[in-house]
MARBA-851979 format. One record per residue (C-alpha): residue in three letters; residue number from 1; x, y, z. Coordinates in steps of 0.25 Angstrom, whole numbers, plus 5000, padded with zeros to 4 digits. Layout:
N
> type,seq,x,y,z
> Ala,NUM,X,Y,Z;
...
% end
This chain:
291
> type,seq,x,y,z
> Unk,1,4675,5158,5027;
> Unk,2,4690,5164,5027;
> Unk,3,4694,5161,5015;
> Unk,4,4682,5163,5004;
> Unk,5,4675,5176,5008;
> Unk,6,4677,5186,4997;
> Unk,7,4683,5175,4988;
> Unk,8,4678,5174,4974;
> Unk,9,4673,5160,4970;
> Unk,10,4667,5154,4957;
> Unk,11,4659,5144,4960;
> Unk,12,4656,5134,4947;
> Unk,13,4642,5125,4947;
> Unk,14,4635,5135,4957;
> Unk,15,4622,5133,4955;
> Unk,16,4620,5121,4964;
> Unk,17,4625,5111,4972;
> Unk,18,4640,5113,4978;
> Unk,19,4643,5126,4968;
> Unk,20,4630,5132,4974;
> Unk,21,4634,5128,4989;
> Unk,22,4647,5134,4986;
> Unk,23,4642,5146,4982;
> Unk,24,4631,5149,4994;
> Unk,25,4643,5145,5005;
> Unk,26,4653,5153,4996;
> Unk,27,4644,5167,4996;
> Unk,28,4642,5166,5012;
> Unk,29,4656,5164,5014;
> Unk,30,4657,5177,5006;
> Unk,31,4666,5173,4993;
> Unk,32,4661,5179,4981;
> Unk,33,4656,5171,4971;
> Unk,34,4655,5167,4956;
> Unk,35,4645,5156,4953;
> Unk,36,4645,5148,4941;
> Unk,37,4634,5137,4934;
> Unk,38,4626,5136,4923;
> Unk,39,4615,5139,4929;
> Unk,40,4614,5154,4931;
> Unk,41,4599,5155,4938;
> Unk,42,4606,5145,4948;
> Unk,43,4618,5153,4949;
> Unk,44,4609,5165,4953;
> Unk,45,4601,5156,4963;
> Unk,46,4613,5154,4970;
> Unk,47,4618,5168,4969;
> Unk,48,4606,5172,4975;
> Unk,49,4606,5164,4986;
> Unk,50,4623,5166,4988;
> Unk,51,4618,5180,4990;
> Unk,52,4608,5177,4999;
> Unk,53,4615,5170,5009;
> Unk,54,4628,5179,5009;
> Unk,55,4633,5194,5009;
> Unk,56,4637,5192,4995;
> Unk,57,4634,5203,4983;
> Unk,58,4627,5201,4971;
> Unk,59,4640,5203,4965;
> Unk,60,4648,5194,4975;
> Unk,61,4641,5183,4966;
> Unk,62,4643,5182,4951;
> Unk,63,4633,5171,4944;
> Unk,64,4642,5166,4933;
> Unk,65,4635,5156,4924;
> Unk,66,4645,5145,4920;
> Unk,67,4644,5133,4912;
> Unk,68,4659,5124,4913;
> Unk,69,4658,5118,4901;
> Unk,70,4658,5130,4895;
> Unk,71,4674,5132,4896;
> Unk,72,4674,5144,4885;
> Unk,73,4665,5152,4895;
> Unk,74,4675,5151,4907;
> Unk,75,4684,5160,4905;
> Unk,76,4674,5171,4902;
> Unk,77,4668,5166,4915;
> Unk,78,4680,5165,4923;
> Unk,79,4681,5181,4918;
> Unk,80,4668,5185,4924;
> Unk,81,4670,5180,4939;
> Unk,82,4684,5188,4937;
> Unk,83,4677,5200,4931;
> Unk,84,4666,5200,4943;
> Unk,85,4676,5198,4955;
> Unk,86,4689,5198,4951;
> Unk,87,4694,5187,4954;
> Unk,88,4689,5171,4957;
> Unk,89,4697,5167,4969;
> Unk,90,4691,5153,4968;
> Unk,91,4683,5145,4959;
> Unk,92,4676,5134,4963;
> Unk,93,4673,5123,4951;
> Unk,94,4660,5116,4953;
> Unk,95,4653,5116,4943;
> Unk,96,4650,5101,4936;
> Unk,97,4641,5089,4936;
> Unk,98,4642,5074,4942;
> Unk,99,4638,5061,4934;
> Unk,100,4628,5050,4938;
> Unk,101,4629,5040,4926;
> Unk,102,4638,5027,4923;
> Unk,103,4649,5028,4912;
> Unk,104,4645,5017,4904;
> Unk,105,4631,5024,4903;
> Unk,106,4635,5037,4900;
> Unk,107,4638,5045,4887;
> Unk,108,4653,5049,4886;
> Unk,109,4647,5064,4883;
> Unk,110,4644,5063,4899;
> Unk,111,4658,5062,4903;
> Unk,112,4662,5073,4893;
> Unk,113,4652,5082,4900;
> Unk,114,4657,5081,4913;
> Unk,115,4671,5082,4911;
> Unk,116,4668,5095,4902;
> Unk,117,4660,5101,4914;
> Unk,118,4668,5097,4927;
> Unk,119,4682,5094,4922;
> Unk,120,4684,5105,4911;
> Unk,121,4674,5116,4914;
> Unk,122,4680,5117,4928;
> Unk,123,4694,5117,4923;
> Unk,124,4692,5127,4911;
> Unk,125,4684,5137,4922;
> Unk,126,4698,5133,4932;
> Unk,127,4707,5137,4921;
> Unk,128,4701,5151,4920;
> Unk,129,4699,5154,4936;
> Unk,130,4713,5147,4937;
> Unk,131,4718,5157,4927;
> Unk,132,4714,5169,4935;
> Unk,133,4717,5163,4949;
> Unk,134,4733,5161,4943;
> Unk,135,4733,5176,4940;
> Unk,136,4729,5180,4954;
> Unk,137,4736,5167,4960;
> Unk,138,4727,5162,4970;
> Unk,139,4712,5156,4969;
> Unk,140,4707,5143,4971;
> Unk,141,4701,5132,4961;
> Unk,142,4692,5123,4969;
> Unk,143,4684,5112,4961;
> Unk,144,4675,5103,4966;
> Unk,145,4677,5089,4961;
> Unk,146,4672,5078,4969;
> Unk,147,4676,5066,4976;
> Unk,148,4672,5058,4962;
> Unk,149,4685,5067,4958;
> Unk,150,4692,5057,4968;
> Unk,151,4686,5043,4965;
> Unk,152,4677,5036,4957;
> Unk,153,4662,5033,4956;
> Unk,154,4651,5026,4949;
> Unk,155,4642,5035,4940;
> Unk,156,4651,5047,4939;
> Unk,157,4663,5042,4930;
> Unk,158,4662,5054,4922;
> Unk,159,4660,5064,4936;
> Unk,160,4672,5056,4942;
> Unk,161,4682,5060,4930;
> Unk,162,4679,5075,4928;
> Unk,163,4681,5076,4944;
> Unk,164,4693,5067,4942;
> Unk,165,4699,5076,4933;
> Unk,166,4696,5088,4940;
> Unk,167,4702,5083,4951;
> Unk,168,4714,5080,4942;
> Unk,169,4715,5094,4934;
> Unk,170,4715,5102,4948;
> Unk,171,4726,5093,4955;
> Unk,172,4734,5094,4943;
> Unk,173,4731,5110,4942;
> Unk,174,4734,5113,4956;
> Unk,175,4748,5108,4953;
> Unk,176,4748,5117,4943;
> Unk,177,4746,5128,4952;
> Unk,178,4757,5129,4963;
> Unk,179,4762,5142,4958;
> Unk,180,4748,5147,4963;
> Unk,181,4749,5142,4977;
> Unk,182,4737,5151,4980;
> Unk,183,4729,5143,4970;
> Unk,184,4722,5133,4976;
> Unk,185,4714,5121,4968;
> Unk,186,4704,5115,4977;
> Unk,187,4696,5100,4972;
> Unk,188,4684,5097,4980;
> Unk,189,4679,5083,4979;
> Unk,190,4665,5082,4986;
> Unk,191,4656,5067,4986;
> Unk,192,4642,5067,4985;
> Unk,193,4636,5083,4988;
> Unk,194,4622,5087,4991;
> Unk,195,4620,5094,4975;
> Unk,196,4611,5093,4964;
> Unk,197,4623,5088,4955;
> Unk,198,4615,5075,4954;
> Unk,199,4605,5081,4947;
> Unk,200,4614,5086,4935;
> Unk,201,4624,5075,4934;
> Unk,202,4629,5068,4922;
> Unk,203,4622,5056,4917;
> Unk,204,4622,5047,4906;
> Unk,205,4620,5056,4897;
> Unk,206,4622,5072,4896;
> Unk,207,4608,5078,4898;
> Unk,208,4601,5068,4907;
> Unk,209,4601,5069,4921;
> Unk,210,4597,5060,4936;
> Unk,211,4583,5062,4938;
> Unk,212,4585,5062,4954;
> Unk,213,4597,5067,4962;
> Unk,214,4594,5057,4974;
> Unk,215,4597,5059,4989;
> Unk,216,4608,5067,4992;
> Unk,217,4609,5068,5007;
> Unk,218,4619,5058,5008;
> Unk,219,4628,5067,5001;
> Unk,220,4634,5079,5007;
> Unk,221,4629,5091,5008;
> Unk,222,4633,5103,4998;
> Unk,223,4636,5115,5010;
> Unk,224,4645,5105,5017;
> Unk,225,4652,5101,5003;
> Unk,226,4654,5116,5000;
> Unk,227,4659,5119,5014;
> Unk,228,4667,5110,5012;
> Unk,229,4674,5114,4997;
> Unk,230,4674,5129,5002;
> Unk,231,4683,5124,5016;
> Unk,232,4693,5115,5004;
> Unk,233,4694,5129,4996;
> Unk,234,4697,5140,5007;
> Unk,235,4708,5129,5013;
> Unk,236,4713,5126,4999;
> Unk,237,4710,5111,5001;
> Unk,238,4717,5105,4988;
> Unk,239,4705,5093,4989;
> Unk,240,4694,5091,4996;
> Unk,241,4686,5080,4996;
> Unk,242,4670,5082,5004;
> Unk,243,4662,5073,5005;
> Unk,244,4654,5064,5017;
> Unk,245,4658,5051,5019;
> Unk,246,4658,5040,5014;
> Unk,247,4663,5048,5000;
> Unk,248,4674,5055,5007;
> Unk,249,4676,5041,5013;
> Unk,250,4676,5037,4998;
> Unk,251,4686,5045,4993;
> Unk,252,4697,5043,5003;
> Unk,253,4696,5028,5000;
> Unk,254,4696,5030,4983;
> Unk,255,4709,5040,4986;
> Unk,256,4716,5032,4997;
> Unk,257,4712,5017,4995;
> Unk,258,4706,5017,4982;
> Unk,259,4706,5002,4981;
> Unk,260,4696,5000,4992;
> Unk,261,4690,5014,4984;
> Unk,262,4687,5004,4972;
> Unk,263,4681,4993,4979;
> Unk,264,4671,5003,4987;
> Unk,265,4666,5011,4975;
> Unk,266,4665,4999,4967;
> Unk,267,4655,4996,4979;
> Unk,268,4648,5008,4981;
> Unk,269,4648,5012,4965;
> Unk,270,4639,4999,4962;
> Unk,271,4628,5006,4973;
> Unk,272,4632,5020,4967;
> Unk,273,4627,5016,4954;
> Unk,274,4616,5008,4959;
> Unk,275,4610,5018,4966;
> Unk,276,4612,5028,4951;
> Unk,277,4604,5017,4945;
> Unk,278,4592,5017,4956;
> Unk,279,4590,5032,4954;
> Unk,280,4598,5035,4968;
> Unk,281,4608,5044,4968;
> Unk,282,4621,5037,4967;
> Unk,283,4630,5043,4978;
> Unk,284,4621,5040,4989;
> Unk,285,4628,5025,4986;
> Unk,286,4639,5032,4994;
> Unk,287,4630,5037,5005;
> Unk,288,4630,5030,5018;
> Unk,289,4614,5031,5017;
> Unk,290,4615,5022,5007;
> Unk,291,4622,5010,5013;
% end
């Protein structure tokens, strides 16, 4: 509430789940917002209701449409939210898509998919914003990766490696940025999030999606994930990991006694993927509800 009021933030993936969350929490808070998706009728939805419940203006909030794997449109993109306000004091790249589907069953066309959407869209729209934020010297980049983008998991090796690599491109970049002290590059890694992410993630094959999403109560909920992520960027938080246990649980085991990590996820995988196979949805083999 100190440090974002009047800040100008681009948020990509917008129109629902986190990126929507982030917006309504952002526009009470007061920052000023650009939002990006595909989806422009959603992106309106959630402008609408951004002004709603805030003190906003209808130019406080500019409805960027944006696809990422569009990389040639994201410099004239990056020039419109600079020509509306000025200035981007903070970009938030959310934008992307999970998987649900098993390597050996999946066309490599898949793979190529997700890396071209959450590994090189959000780095070509970074390379514009960071461009900008070096002249000015001071912004922050804050990504939200996942913890898959820590460890591995069953049914989302082609998820796993694009967060892996994000994960590796912004902690090599940040080294690349101590001239800028006033530059921060911020990685959220959150587990399992009330969203409808399920329900457009990758599958077997490009074009086919899960016919159900499941039960997500076990999973936490997207205000206090948000919370959370805007918490990590007004302290400059290098990396912060958010999740309910036993995920978080999970991941200080896989970074700290990753041996015993293994041996657990070998474990909890074989229900993991079980549970994808009956039509449940696979991260509730996690859940304490399900043990």
């Amino acid at each position: 509430e100190n440090e974002l009021p009047g800040k100008v933030v681009w948020v990509t993936g917008a129109s629902s789940g986190i990126g929507e969350e982030l917006a309504y929490q952002l526009a009470r808070i007061g920052a000023l917002l650009a939002i990006s998706a595909r989806r422009e009728d959603e992106l309106q939805r959630v402008k609408k209701k951004c002004l709603e419940i805030s003190n906003l203006g209808d130019k406080d909030i500019l409805v960027l449409p944006l696809d990422l794997t569009q990389r040639s449109s994201h410099e004239a993109a990056t020039n419109s939210v600079l020509k509306h306000f000025g200035k981007i004091d903070i970009l938030i790249n959310n934008g992307g898509r999970s998987q649900r589907s098993l390597f050996v069953d999946t066309n490599l066309d898949v793979f190529s998919a997700i890396m071209e959407l959450n590994y090189l869209g959000t780095i070509s729209l970074t390379k514009y914003v960071l461009n900008h934020m070096i002249q000015r010297r001071k912004g922050k980049i804050v990504t939200v990766s996942s913890v898959m983008g820590i460890m591995g998991a069953p049914l989302a090796s082609g998820y796993c490696a694009s967060k892996h690599a994000l994960q590796g491109f912004f902690n090599s970049l940040r080294t690349e940025l101590t001239d800028y002290p006033e530059i921060s590059i911020i990685n959220i890694c959150p587990g399992p999030v009330q969203s409808k992410i399920i329900q457009n993630v990758f599958t077997e094959n490009l074009g086919k999606s899960l016919e159900s999403s499941g039960d997500q109560s076990h999973k936490m909920r997207t205000d206090r994930c948000v919370r959370l992520t805007l918490v990590s960027t007004a302290n400059d938080i290098k990396e912060a990991w958010i999740s309910d246990n036993p995920y978080l649980a999970v991941c200080y085991l896989w970074q700290y006694a990753p041996t015993w990590a293994w041996w657990l996820m070998n474990k909890m995988g074989k229900r993991r993927i079980q549970n994808f196979k009956s039509g449940v949805d696979a991260d509730a083999s996690y859940s304490r509800k399900s043990k």
